[in-house]
C-alpha positions as CSV (number, residue, x, y, z in Angstrom):
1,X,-2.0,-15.6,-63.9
2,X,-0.3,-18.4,-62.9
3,X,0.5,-20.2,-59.5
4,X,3.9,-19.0,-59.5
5,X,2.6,-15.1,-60.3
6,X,-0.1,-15.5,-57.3
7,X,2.4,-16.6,-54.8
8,X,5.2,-13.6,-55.3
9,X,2.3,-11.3,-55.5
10,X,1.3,-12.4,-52.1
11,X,4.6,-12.5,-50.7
12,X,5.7,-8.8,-51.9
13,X,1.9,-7.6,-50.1
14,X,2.9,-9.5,-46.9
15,X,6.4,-7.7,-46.9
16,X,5.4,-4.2,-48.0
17,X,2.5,-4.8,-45.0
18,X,5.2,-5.7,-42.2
19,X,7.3,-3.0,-43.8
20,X,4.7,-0.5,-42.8
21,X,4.0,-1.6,-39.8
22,X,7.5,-2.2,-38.8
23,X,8.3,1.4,-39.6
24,X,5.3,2.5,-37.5
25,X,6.9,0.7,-34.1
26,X,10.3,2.4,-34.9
27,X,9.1,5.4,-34.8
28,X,10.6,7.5,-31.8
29,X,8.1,9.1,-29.3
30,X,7.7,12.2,-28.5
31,X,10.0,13.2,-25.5
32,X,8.2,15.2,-22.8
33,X,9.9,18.2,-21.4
34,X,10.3,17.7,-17.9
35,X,8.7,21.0,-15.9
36,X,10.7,22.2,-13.1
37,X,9.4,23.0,-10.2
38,X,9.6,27.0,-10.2
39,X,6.8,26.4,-13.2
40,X,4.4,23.7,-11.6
41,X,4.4,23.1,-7.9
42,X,2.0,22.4,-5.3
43,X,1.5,25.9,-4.2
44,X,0.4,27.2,-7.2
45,X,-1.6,24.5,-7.5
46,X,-3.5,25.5,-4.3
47,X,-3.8,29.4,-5.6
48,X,-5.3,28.7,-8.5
49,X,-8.2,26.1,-6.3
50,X,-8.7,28.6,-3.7
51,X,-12.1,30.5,-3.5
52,X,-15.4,29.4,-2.4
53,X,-15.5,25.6,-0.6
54,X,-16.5,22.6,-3.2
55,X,-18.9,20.4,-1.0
56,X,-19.0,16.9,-2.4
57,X,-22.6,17.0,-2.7
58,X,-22.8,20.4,-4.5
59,X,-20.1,18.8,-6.8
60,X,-21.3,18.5,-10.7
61,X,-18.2,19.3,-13.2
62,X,-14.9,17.9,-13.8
63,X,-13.3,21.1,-12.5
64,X,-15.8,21.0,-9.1
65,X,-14.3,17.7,-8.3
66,X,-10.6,18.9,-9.1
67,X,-11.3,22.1,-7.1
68,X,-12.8,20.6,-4.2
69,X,-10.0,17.5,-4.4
70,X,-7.0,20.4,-4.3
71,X,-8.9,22.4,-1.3
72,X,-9.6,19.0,0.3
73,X,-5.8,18.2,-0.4
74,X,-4.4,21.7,1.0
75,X,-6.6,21.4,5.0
76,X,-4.9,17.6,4.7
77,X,-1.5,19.5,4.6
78,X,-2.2,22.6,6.9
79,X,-3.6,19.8,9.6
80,X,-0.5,17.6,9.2
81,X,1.9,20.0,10.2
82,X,0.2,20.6,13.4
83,X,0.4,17.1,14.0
84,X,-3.6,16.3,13.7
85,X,-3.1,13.2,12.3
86,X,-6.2,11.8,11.9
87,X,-7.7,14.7,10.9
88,X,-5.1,15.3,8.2
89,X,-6.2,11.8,7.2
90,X,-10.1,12.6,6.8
91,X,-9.1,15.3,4.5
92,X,-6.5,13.5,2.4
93,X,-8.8,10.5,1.6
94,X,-11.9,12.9,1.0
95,X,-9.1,14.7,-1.7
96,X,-8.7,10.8,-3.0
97,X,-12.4,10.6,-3.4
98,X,-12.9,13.8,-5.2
99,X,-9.7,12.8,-7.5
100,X,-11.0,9.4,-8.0
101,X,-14.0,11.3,-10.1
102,X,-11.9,13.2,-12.6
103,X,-9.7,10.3,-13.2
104,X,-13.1,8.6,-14.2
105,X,-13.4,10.9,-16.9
106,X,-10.2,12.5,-17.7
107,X,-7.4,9.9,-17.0
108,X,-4.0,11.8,-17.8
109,X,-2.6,14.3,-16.4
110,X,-1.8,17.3,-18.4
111,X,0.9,21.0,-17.6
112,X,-1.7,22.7,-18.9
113,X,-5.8,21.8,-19.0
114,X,-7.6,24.6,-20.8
115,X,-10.7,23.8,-18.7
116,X,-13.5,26.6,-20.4
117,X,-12.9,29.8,-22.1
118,X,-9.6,31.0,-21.4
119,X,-9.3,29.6,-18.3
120,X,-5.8,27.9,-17.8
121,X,-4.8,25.7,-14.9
122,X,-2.0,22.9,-13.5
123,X,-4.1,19.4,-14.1
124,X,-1.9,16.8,-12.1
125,X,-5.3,14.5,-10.8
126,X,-2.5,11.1,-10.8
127,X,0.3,13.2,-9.4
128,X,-2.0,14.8,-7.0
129,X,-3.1,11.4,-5.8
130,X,0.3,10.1,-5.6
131,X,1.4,12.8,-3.1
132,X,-1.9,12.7,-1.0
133,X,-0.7,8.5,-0.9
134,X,2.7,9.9,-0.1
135,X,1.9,11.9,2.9
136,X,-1.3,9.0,4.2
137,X,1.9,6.9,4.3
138,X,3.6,9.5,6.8
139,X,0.1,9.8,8.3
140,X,-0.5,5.4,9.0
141,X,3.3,5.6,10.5
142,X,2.2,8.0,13.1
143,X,-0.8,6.8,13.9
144,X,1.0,2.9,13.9
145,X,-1.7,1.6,11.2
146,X,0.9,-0.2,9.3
147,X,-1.2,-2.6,7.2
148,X,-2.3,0.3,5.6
149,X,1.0,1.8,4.8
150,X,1.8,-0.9,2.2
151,X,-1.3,-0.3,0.5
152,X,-1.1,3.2,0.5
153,X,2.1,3.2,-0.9
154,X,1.2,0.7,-4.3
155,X,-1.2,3.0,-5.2
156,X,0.6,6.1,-4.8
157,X,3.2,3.9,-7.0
158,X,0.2,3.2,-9.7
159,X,-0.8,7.0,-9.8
160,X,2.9,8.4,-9.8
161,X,3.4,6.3,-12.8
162,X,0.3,7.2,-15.0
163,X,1.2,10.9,-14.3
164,X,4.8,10.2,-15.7
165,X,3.4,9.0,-18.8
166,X,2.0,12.5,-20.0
167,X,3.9,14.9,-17.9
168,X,7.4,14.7,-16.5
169,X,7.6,17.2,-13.0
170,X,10.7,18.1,-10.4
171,X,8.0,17.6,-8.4
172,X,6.8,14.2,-9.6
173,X,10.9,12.5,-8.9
174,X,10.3,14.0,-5.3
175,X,7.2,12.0,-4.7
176,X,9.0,9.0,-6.1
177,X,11.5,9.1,-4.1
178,X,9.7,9.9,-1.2
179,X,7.9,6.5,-2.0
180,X,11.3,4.7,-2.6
181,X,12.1,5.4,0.9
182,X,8.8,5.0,2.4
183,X,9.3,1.2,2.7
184,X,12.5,-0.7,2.8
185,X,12.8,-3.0,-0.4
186,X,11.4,-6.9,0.3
């Protein structure tokens, strides 16, 4: 072969290589149905964590950590609508903790987790930890800590986000905008 054969042999590998990966980057992704919130809610979410008390040091699974993050989640709530604010906070940033675990290990959120057998149930860690943020923010206004409220609300920001990657929830755009107004715009 000759110089000339070498160098159209090397262009037509360089342009069939881009080709391919050009094609590759064009490719549309995969839409994600967006659940309502009839289907996943933070209700059932509590009904299918309810049952016997996860303490964090009897914690040892994925789904303990979950469990005991949704039952931590659901006294934050009951507390914050009779006003116990700093009690509401306790539990809400215990739920954070417990959260923080599975997200360790199991970073996306998912409709549906498929956790052992047949066992089936609502795995929203990041959208869970967004709403928790969502209502500490509600919590620092009423108990005038406001250097934490800007805090609070970047990371319920960061987490809202990473759940919207995998799965798209009614719920999820009411935590958003709950965010949106949290804080006026700088």
């Amino acid at each position: 072969m000759n110089q000339f054969d070498l160098k159209k042999i090397s262009y037509l590998i360089f342009i069939l290589i881009f080709g391919f990966l050009g094609t590759r980057c064009a490719t549309p992704q995969k839409e994600l149905k967006t659940y309502p919130l009839t289907e996943i809610n933070l209700e059932k979410v509590f009904h299918e964590n309810r049952g016997l008390k996860v303490l964090e040091e009897n914690a040892t699974m994925i789904h303990d950590y979950y469990r005991g993050g949704v039952q931590e989640k659901e006294e934050g709530e009951r507390l914050m609508k009779e006003s116990r604010w700093e009690e509401a906070r306790i539990h809400l940033e215990k739920s954070n903790r417990f959260l923080r675990v599975v997200l360790k290990y199991l970073p996306k959120d998912e409709a549906y987790l498929n956790i052992y057998g047949d066992h089936i149930v609502i795995f929203l860690p990041n959208l869970l930890m967004a709403d928790n943020d969502l209502k500490l923010i509600n919590i620092y206004k009423n108990m005038r800590n406001d250097s934490k409220v800007a805090e609070t609300k970047d990371d319920g920001e960061y987490y809202l986000a990473e759940s919207l990657k995998t799965v798209k929830t009614e719920w999820a755009y009411d935590i958003k905008k709950g965010l949106e107004d949290a804080l006026p715009k700088k």
